[in-house]
C-alpha angles and dihedrals in degrees: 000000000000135000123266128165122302083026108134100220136185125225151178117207155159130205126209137176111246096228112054102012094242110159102231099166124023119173144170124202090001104170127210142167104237107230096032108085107244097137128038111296095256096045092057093044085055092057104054115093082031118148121221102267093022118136115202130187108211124191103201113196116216090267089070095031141054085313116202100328089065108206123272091194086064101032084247116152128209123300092357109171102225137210127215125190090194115178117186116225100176147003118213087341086310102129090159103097102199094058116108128225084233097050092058126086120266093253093054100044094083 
């Protein structure tokens, strides 16, 4: 099974600017609606076609980003390329990876 939009996924990751390799941002378990804008813009874009169990190490430029304002909040200046190491633990509450979209009940598909 892998992620698509409107998919709730579960996630552990850790965020770090580019440039110096200073960690802003580090979750477990961080859960999010893909689509819906809950993470910076190329974070979320990295995690769609994603597969239960996948790590993925996403260099994210300052478009999809912060952008030029950089984020307080984080300690990110501005336009900060950033780096993500992003492993999905679970689609719509699904943590098995070899289980299909098709094999699940329809109430459970999402």
């Amino acid at each position: 099974m892998r992620t698509r939009e409107s998919d709730v996924v579960e996630i552990d990751y850790i965020g770090r600017i580019a440039e110096t390799g200073s960690e802003f941002d580090s979750r477990k378990r961080y859960t999010l609606l893909l689509g819906n804008g809950d993470v910076v813009r190329g974070l979320e874009l990295g995690l769609f076609d994603m597969c239960i169990g996948e790590t993925r190490l996403l260099r994210v430029p300052p478009a999809l980003g912060f952008g030029t304002r950089g984020s307080r909040a984080f300690q990110v200046p501005p336009g900060a390329t950033l780096e993500y190491e992003a492993k999905l633990r679970s689609i719509n509450q699904q943590n098995d990876p070899m289980i299909r979209r098709q094999d699940l009940p329809d109430e459970r598909r999402f």
